[in-house]
N, CA, C and O atoms as CSV, one atom per row, in Angstrom:
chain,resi,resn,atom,element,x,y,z
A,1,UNK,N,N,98.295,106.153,106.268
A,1,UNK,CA,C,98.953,106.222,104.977
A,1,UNK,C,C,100.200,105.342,105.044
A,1,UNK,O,O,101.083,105.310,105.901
A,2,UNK,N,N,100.024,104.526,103.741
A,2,UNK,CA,C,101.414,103.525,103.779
A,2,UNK,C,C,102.572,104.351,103.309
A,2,UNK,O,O,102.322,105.410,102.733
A,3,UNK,N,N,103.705,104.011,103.478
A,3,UNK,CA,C,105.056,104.281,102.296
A,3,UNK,C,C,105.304,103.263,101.728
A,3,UNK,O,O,104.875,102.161,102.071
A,4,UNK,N,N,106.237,103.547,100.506
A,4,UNK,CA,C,106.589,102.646,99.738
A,4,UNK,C,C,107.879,102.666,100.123
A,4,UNK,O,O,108.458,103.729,100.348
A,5,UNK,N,N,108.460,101.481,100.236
A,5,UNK,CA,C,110.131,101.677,100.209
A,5,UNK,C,C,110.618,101.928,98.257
A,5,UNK,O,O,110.196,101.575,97.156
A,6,UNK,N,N,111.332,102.452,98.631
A,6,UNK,CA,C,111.411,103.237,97.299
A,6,UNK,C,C,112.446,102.158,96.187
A,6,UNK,O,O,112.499,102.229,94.959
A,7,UNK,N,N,113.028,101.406,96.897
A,7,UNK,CA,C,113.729,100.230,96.027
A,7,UNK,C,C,113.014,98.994,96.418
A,7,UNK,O,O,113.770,98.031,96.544
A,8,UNK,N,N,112.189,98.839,96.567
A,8,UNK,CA,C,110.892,97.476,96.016
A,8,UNK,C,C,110.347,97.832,94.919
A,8,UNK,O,O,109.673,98.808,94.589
A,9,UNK,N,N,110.774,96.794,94.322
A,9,UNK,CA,C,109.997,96.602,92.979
A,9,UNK,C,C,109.935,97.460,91.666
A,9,UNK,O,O,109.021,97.520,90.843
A,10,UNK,N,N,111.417,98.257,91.686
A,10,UNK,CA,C,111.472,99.127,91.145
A,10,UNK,C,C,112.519,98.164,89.673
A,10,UNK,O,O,113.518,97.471,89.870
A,11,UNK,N,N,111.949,98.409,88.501
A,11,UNK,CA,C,112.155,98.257,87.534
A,11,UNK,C,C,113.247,98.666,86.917
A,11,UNK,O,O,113.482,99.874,86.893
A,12,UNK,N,N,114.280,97.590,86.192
A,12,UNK,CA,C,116.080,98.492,85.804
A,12,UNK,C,C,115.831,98.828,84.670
A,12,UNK,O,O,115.153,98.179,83.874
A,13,UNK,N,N,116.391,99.954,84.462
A,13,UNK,CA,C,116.270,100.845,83.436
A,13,UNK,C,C,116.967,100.292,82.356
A,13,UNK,O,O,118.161,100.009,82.454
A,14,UNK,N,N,116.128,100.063,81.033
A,14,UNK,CA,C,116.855,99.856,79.340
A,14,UNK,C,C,117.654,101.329,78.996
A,14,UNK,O,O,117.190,102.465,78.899
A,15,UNK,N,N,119.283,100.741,78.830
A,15,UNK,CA,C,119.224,101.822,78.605
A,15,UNK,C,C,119.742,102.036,76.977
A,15,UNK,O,O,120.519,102.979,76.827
A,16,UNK,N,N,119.542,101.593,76.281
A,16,UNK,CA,C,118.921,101.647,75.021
A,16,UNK,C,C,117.695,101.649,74.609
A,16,UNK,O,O,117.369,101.139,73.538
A,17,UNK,N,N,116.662,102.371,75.619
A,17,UNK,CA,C,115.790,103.040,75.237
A,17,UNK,C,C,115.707,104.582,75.909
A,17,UNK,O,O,114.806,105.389,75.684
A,18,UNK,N,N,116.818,104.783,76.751
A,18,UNK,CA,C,117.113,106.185,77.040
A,18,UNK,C,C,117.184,107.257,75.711
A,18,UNK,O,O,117.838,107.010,74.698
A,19,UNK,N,N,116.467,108.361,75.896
A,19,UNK,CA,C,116.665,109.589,74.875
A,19,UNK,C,C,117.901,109.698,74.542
A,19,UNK,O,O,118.607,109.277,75.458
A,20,UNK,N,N,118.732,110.209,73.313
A,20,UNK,CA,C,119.506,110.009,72.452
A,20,UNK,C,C,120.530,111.502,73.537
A,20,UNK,O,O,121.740,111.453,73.760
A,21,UNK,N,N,119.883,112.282,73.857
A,21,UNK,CA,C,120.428,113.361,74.753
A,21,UNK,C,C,121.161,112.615,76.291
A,21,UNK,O,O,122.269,112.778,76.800
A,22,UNK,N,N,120.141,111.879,76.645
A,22,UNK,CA,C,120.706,111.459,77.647
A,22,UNK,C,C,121.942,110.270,77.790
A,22,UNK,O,O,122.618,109.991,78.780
A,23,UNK,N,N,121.966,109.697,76.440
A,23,UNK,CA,C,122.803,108.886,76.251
A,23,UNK,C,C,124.279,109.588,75.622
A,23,UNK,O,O,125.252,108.838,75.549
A,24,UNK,N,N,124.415,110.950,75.198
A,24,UNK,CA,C,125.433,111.322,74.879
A,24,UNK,C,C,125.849,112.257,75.965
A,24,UNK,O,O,126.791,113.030,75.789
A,25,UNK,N,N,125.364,112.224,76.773
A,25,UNK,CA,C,125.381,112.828,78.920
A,25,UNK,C,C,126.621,112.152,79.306
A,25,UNK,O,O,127.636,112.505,79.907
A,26,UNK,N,N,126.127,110.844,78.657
A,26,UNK,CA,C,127.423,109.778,79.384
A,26,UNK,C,C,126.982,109.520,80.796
A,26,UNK,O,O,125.809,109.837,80.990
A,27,UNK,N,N,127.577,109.058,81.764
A,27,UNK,CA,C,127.146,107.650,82.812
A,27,UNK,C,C,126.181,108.582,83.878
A,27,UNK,O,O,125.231,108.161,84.538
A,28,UNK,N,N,126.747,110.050,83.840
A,28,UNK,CA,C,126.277,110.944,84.980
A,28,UNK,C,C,124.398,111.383,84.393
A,28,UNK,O,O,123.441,111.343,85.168
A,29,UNK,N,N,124.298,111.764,82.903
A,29,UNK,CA,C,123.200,111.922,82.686
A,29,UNK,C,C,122.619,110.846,82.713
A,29,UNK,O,O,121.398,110.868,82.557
A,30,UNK,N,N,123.270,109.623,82.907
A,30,UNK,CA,C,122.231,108.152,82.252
A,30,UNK,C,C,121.595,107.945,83.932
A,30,UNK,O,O,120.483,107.464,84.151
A,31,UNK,N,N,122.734,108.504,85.227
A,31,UNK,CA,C,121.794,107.924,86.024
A,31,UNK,C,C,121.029,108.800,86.628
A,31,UNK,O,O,120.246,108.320,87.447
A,32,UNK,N,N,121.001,110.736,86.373
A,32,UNK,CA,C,120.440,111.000,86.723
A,32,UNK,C,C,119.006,111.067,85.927
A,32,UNK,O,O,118.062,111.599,86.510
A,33,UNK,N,N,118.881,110.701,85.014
A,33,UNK,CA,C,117.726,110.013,84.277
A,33,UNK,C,C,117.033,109.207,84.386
A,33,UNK,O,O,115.857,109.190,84.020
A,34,UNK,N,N,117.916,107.995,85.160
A,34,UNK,CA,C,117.835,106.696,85.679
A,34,UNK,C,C,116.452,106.711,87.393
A,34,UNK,O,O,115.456,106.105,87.786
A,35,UNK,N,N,117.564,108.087,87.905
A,35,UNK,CA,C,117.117,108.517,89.082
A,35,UNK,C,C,115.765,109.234,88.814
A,35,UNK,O,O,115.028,108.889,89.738
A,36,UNK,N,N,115.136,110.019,88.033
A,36,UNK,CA,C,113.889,110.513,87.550
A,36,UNK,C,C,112.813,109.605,87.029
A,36,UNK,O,O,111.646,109.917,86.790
A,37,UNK,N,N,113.530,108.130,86.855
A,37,UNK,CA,C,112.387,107.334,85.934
A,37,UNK,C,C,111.712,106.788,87.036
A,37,UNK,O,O,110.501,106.581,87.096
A,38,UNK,N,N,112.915,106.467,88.284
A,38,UNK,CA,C,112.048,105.660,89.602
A,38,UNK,C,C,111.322,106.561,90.442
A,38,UNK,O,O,110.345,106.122,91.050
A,39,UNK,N,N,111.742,108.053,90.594
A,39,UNK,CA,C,111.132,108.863,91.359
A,39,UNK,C,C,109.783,108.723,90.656
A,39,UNK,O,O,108.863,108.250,91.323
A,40,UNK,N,N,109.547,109.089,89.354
A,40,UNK,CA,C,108.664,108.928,88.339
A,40,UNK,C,C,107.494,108.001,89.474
A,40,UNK,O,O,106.685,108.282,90.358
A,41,UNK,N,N,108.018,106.791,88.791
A,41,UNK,CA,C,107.365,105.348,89.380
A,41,UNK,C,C,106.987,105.160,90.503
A,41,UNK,O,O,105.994,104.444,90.630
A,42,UNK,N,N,107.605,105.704,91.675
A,42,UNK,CA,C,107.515,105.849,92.838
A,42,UNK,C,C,105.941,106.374,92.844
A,42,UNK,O,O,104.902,105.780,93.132
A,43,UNK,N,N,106.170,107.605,92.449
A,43,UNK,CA,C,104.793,108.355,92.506
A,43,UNK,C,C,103.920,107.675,91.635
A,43,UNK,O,O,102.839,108.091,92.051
A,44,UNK,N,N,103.671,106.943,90.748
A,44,UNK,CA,C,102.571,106.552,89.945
A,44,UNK,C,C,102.188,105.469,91.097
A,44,UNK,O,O,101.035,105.455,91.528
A,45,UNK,N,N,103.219,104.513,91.619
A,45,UNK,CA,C,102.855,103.365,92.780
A,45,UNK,C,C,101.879,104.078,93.958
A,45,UNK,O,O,100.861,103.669,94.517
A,46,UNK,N,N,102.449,105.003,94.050
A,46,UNK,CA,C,101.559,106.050,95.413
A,46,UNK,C,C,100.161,106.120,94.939
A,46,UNK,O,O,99.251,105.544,95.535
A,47,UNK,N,N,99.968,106.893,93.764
A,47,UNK,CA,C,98.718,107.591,93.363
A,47,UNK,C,C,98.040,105.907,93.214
A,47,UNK,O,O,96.947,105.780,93.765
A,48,UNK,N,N,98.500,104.875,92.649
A,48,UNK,CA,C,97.583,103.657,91.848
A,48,UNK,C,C,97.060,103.480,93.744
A,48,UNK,O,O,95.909,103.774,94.066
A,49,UNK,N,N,98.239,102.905,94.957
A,49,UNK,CA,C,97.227,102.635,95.959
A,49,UNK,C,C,96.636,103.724,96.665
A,49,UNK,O,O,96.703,103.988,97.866
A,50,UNK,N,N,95.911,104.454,95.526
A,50,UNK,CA,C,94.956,105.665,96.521
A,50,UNK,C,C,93.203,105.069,95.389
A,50,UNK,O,O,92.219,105.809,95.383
A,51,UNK,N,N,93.210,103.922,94.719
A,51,UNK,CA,C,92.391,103.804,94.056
A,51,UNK,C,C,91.846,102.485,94.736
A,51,UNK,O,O,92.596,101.656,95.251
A,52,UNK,N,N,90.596,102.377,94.694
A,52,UNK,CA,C,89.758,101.481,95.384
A,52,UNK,C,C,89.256,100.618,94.257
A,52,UNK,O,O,88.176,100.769,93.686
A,53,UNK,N,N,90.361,99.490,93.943
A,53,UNK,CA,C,89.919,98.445,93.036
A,53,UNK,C,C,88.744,97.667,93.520
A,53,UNK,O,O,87.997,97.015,92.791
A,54,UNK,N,N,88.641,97.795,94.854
A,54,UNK,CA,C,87.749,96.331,95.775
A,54,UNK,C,C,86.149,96.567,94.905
A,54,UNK,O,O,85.432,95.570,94.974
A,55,UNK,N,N,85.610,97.648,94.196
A,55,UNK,CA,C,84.176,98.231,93.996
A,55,UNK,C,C,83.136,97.959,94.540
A,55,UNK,O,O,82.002,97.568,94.261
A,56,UNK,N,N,84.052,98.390,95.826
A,56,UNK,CA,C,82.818,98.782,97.006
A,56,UNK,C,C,82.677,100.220,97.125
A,56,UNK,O,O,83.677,100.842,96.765
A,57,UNK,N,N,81.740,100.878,97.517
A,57,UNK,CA,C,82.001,102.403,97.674
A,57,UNK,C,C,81.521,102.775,98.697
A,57,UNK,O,O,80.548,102.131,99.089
A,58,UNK,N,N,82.020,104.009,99.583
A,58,UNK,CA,C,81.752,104.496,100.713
A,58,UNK,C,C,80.966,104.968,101.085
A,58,UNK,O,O,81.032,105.785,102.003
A,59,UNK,N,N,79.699,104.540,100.369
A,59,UNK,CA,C,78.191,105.363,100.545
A,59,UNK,C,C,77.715,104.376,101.451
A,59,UNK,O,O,76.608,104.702,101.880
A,60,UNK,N,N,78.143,103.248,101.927
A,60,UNK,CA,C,77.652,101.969,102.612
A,60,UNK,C,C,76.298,101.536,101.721
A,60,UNK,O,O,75.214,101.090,102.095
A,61,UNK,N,N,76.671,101.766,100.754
A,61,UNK,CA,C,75.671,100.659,99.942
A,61,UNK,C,C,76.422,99.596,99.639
A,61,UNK,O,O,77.641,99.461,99.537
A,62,UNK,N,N,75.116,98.527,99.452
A,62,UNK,CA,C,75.748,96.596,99.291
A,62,UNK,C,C,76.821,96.539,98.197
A,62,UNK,O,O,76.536,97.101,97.139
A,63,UNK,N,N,78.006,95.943,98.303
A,63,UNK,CA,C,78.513,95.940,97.239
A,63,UNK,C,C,78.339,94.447,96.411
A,63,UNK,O,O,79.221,93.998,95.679
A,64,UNK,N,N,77.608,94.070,96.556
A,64,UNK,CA,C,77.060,92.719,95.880
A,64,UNK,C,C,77.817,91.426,96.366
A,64,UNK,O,O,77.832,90.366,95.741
A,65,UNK,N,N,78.554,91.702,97.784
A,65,UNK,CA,C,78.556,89.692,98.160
A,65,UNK,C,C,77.952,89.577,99.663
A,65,UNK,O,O,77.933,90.382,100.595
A,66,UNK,N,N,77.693,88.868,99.588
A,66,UNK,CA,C,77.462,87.467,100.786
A,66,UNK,C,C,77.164,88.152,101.799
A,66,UNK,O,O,76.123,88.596,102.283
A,67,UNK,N,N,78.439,88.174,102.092
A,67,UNK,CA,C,78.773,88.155,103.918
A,67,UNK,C,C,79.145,89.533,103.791
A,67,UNK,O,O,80.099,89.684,104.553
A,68,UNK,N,N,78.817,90.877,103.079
A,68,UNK,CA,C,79.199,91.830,103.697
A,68,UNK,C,C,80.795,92.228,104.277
A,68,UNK,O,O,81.149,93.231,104.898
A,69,UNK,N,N,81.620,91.012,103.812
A,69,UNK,CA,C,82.952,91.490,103.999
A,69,UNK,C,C,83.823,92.350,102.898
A,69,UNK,O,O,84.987,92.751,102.936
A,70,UNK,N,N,82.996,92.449,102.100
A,70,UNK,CA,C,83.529,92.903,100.718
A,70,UNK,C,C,84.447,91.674,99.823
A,70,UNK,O,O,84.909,92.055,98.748
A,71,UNK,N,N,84.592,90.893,100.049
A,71,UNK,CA,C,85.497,89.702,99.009
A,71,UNK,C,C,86.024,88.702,99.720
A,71,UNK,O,O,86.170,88.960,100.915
A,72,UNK,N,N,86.377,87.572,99.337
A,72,UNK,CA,C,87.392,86.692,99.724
A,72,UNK,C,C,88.958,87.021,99.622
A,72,UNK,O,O,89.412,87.965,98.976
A,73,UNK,N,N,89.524,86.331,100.172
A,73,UNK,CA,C,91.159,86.329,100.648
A,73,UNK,C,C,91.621,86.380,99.418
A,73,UNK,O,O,92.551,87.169,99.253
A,74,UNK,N,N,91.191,85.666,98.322
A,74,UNK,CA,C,91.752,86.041,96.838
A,74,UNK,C,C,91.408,87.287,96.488
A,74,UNK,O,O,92.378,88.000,96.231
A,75,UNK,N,N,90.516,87.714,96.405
A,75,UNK,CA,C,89.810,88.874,95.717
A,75,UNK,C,C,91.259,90.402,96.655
A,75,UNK,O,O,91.718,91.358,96.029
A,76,UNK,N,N,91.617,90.031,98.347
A,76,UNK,CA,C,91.650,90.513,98.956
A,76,UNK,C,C,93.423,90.944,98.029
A,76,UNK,O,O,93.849,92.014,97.596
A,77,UNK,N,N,93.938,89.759,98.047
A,77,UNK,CA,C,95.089,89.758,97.122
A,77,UNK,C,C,95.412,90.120,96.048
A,77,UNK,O,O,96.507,90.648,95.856
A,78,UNK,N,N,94.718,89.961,95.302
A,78,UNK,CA,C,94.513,90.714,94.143
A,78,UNK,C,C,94.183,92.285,94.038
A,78,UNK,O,O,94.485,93.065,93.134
A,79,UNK,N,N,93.632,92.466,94.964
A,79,UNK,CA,C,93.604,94.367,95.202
A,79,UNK,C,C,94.419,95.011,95.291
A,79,UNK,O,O,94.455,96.196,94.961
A,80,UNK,N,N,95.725,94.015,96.021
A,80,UNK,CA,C,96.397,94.724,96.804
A,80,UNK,C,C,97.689,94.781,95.424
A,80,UNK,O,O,98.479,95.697,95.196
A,81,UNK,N,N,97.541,93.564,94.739
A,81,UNK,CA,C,98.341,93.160,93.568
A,81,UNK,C,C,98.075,94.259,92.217
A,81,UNK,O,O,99.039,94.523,91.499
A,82,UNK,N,N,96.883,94.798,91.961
A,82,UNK,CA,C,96.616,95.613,91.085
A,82,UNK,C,C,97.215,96.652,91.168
A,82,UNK,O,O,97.957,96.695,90.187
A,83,UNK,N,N,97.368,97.764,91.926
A,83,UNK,CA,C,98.399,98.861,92.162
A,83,UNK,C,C,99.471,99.010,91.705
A,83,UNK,O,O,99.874,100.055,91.194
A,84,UNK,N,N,100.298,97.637,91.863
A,84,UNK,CA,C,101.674,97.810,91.392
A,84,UNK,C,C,101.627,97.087,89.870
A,84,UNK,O,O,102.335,97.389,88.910
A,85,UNK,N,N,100.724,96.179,89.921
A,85,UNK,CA,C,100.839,95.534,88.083
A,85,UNK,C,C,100.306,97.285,87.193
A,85,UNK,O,O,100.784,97.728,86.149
A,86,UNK,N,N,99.441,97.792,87.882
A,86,UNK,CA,C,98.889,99.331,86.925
A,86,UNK,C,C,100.368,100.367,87.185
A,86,UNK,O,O,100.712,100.891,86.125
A,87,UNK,N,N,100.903,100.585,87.896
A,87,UNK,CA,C,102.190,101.369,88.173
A,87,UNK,C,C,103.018,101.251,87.492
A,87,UNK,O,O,103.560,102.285,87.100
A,88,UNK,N,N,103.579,99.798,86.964
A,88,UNK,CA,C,104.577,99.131,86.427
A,88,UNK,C,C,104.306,99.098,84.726
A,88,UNK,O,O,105.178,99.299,83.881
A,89,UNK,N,N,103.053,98.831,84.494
A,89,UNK,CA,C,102.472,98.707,83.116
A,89,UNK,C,C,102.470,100.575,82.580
A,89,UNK,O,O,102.766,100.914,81.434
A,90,UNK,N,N,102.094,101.516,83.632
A,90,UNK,CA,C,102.199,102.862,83.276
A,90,UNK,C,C,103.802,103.063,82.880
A,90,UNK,O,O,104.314,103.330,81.793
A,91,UNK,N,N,104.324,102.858,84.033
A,91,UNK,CA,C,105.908,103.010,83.700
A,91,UNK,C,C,106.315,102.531,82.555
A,91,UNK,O,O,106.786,103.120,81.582
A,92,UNK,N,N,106.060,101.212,82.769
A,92,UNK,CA,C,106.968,100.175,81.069
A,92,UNK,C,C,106.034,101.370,79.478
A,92,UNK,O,O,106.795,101.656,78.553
A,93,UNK,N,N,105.019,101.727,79.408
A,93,UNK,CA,C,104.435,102.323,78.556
A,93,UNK,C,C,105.118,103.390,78.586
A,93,UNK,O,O,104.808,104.057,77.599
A,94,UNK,N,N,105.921,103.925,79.229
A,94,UNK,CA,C,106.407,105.095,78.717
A,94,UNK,C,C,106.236,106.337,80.194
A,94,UNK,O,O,106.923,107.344,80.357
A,95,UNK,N,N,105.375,105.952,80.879
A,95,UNK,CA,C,105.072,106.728,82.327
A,95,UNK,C,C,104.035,108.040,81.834
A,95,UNK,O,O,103.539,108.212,80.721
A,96,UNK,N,N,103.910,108.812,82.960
A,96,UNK,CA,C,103.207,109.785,82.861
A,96,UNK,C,C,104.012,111.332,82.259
A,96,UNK,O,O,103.373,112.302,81.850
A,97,UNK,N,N,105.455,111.257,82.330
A,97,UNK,CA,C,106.571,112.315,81.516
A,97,UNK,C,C,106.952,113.345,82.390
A,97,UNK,O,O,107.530,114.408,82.163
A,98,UNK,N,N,106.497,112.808,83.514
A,98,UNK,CA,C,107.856,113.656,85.363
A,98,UNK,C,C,108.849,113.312,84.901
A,98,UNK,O,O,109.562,114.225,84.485
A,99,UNK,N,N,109.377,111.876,84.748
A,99,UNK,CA,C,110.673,111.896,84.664
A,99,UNK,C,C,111.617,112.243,83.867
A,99,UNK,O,O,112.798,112.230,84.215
A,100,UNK,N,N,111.179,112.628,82.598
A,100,UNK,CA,C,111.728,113.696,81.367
A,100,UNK,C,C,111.823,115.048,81.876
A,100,UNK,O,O,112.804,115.764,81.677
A,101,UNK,N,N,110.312,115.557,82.847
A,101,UNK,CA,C,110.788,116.960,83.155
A,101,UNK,C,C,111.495,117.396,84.587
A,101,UNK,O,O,111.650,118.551,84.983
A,102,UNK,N,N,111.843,116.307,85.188
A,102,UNK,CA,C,112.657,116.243,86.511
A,102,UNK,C,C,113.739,116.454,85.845
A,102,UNK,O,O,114.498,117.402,86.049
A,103,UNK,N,N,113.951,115.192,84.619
A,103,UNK,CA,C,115.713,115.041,84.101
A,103,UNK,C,C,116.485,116.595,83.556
A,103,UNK,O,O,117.566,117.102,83.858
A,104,UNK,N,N,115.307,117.069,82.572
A,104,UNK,CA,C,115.630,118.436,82.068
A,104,UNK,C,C,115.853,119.037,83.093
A,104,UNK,O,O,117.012,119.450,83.046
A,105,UNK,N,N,115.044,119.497,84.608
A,105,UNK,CA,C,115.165,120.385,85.283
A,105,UNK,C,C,117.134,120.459,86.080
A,105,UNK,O,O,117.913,121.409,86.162
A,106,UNK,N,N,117.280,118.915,86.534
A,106,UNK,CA,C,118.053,118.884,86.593
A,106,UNK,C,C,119.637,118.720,86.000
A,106,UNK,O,O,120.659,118.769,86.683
A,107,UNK,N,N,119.550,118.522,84.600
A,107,UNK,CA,C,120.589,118.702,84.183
A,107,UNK,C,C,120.941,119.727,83.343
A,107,UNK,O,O,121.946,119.752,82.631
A,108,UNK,N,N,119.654,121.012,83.487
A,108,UNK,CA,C,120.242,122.200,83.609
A,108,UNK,C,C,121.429,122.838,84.450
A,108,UNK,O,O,122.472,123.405,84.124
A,109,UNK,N,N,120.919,122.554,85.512
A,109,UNK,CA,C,121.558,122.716,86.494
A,109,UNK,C,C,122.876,122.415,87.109
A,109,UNK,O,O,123.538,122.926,88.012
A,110,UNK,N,N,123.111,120.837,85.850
A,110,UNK,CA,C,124.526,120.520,86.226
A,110,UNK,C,C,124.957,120.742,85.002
A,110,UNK,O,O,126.183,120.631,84.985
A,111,UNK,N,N,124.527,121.000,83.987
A,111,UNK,CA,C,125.173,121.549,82.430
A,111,UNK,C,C,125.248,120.138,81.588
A,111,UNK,O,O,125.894,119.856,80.579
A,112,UNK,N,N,124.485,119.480,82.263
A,112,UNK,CA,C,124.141,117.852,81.084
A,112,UNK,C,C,123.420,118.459,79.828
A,112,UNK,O,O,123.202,119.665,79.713
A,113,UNK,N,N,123.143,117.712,79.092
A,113,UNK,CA,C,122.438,117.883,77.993
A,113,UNK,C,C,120.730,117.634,78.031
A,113,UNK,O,O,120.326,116.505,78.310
A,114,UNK,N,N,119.997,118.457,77.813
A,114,UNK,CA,C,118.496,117.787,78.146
A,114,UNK,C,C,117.807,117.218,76.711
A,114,UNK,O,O,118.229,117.328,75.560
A,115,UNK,N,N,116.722,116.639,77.165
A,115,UNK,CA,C,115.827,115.896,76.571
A,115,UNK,C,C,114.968,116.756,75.262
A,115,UNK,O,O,114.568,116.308,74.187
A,116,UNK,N,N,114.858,118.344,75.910
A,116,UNK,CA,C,113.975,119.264,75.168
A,116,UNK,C,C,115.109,120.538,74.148
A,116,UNK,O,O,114.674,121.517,73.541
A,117,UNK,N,N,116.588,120.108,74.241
A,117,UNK,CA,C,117.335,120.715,73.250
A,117,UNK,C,C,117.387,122.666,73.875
A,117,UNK,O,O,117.849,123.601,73.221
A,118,UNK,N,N,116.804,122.736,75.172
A,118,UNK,CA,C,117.451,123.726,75.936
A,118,UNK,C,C,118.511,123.726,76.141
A,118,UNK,O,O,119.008,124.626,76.818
């Protein structure tokens, strides 16, 4: 199992598109918001390289080339490239919505203002 270093490729936050709650938080809610969008991302990067773009499958049936290596050095690059273009495209869309319920959880806790008007 790989890790990700957790500041590669991590995307800076608009923050005029931050929730209207988190922007009246002021600098402490903006970054612990900030801090939930990459944890967010982090994990979508994890889950995308647990997916087998190559479409070969582990039944050891042919996956339709040649030489049985499964692809060329491009094809090989591009696999490895899909993970993070699908991670990044989830994120920029808006993400999967951890990082809204991380942000709420935690700025209960410090008496910020949340996202859900708790």
């Amino acid at each position: 199992m790989s890790f990700i270093d957790p500041t590669s490729g991590l995307q800076p936050v608009d923050t005029s598109l931050l929730p209207a709650a988190v922007q009246k938080g002021g600098q402490q809610a903006e970054q612990l918001y900030e801090t939930a969008l990459q944890f967010e991302q982090v994990l979508v990067e994890q889950l995308t390289q647990q997916i087998d773009f190559s479409g070969s499958s582990d039944d050891g049936s042919d996956d339709g080339s040649d030489d049985g290596s499964g692809g060329d050095a491009a094809t090989g690059i591009v696999d490895q490239m899909l993970p993070d273009a699908l991670a990044q495209g989830i994120t920029n869309g808006g993400g999967i919505g951890l990082a809204g319920t991380i942000y709420n959880s935690l700025a209960r806790q410090q008496g910020l203002p949340t996202t859900d008007g708790s």
